[in-house]
C-alpha positions in Angstrom: -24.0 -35.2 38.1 -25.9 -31.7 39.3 -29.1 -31.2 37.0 -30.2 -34.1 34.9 -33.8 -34.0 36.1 -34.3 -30.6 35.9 -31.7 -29.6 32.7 -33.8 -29.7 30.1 -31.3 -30.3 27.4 -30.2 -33.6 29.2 -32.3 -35.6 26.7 -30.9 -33.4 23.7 -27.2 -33.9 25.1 -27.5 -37.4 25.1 -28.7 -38.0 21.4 -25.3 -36.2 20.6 -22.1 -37.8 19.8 -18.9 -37.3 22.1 -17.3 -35.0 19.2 -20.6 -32.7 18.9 -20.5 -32.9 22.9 -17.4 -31.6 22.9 -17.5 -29.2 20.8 -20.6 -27.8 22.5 -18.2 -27.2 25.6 -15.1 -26.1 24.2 -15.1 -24.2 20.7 -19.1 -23.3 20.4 -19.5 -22.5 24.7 -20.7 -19.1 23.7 -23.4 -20.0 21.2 -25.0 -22.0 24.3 -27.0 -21.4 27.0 -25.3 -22.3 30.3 -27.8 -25.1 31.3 -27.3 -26.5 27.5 -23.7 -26.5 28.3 -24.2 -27.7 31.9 -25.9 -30.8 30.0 -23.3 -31.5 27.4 -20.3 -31.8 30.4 -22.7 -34.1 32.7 -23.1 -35.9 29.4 -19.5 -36.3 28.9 -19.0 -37.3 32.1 -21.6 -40.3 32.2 -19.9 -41.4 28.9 -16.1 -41.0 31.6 -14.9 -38.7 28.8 -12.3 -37.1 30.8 -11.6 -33.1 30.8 -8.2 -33.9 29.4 -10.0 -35.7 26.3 -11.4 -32.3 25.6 -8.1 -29.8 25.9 -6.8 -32.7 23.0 -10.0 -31.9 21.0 -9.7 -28.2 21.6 -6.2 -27.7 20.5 -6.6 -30.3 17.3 -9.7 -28.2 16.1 -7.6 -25.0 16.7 -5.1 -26.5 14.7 -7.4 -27.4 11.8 -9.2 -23.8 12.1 -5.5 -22.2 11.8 -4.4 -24.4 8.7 
């Protein structure tokens, strides 16, 4: 983990569940600042969500998006 005590958003990451986290670093990364982002992947990985966990979320919302 690089900035928890000086990311700001950690505390905001953490209130968020894994989907919302997710989605804050896959499909919504450019409606984020970087350190908001930053957050939500340290997040992730203190819950040992994996980065392969996210590629699965990325394609199934890309799937739902296209239908």
């Amino acid at each position: 983990m690089k900035n928890i005590e000086t990311n700001k958003y950690f505390a905001i990451m953490s209130e968020k569940d894994d989907v919302e986290l997710m989605r804050i670093i896959t499909v919504e990364r450019a409606d984020y600042q970087a350190d908001a982002v930053i957050a939500a992947e340290e997040e992730l990985e203190r819950r040992e969500i994996s980065p392969s966990m996210y590629q699965d979320f990325t394609e199934a919302v890309s799937y739902t998006h296209l239908r």
